[in-house]
C-alpha positions as a printed Julia matrix, in Angstrom:
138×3 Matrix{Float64}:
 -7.78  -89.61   -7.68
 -7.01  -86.06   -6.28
 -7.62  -83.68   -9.6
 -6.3   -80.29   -8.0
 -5.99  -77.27  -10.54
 -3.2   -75.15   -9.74
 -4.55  -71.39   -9.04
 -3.28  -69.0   -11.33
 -0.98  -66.08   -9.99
 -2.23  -62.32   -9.3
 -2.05  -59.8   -11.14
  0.24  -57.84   -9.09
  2.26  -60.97   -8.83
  2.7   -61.56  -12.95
  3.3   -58.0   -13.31
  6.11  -58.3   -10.66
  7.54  -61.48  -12.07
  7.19  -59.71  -16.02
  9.9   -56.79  -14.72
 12.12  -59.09  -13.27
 12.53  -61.75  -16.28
 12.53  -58.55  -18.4
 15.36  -56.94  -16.51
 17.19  -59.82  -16.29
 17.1   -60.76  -20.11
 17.67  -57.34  -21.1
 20.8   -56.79  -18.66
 21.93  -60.65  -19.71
 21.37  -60.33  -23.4
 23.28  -57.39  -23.39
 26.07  -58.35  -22.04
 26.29  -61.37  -24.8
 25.43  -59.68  -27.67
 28.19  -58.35  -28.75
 30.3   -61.75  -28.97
 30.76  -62.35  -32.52
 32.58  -65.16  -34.63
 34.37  -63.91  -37.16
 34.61  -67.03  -39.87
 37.14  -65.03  -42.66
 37.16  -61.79  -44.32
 33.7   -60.22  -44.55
 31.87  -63.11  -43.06
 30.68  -63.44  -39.44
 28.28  -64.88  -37.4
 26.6   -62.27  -34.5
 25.91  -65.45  -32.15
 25.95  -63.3   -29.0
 22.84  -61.54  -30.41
 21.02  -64.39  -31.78
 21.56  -66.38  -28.29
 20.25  -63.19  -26.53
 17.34  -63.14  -28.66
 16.32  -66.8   -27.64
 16.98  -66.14  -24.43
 14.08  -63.34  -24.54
 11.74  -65.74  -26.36
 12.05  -67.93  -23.85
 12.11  -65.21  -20.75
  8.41  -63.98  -22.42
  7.53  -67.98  -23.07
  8.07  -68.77  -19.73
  6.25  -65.66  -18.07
  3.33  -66.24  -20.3
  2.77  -70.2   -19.44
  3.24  -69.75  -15.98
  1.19  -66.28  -14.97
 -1.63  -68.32  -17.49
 -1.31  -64.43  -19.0
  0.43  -63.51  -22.64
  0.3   -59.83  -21.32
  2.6   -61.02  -19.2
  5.12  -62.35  -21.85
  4.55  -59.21  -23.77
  5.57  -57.08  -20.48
  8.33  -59.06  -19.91
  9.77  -58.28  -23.58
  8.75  -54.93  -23.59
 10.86  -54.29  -20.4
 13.27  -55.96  -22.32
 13.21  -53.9   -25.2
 13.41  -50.64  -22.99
 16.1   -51.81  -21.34
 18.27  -52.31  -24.59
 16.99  -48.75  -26.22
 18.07  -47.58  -22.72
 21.32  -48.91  -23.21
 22.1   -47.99  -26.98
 20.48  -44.47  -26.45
 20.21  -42.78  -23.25
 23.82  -41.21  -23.42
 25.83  -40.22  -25.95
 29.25  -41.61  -26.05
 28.52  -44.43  -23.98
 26.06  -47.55  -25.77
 26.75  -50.81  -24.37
 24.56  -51.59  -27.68
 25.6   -49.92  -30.7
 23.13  -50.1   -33.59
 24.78  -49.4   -36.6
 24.59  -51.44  -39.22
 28.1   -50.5   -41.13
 30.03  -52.39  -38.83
 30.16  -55.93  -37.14
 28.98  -55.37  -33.57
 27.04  -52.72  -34.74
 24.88  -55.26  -37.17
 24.8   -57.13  -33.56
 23.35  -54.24  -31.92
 20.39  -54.17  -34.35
 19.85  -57.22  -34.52
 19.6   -57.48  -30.16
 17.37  -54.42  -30.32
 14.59  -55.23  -32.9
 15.35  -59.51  -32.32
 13.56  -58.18  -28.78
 10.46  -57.51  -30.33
 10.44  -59.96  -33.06
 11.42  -62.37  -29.85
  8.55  -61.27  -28.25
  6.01  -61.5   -30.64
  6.85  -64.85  -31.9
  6.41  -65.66  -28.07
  3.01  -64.51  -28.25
  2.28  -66.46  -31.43
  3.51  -69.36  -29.68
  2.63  -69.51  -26.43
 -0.88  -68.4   -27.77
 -0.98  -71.68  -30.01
  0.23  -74.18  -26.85
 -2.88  -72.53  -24.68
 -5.11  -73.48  -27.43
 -4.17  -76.76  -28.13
 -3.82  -77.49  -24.48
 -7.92  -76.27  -24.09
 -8.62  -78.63  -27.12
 -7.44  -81.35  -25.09
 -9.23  -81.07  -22.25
């Protein structure tokens, strides 16, 4: 029986691979947020934002298990995150992410820009919890 361990990747190379997944989620999420399903008066569902928020839970899960690194998850969502503040904040006049919680796509907004954090730290908790029980077993 051939019992090879699989060599974790650099440094340089998680910290490469943390921008990427970061830009990508951020640039992806962002574009979905803002789809919103409006069930009657007063009442609607922000499902854009909540599937952009899984989608960075999972970007930062993903990073973390395979650089063997939960910096790397936590890079990965922070890139997010600056991404999103980028686009809500850098210019006047012109958010792609509107965080204002008076209206409809701005409760969206909010939601996209703080879910990345809460996204990200739940990753953490999580991926922190798998490594455990995965050391446990061996």
């Amino acid at each position: 029986m051939n019992h090879e361990v699989e060599e974790a990747p650099s440094t340089a190379n998680s910290v490469i691979t943390a921008i990427c997944i970061g830009l990508i989620v951020g640039f992806t999420g962002t574009m979905y947020h803002a789809y919103i399903w409006y069930i009657s008066d007063g009442i609607y569902l922000p499902w854009g934002a909540l599937l952009a928020i899984l989608l960075t839970f999972l970007g930062a899960s993903w990073v973390s298990l395979r650089a063997t690194k939960t910096w790397a998850g936590s890079l990965a969502g922070a890139v997010a995150f600056l991404l999103v503040l980028t686009f809500g904040f850098a210019k006047t006049g012109s958010v792609l992410v509107l965080a204002n919680p008076v209206i409809p796509v701005g409760v969206a907004g909010t939601l996209w820009l703080l879910g990345t954090l809460f996204a990200t730290v739940v990753s953490n908790v999580v991926v922190k919890k798998y490594q455990l029980r995965q050391r446990i077993k061996k």
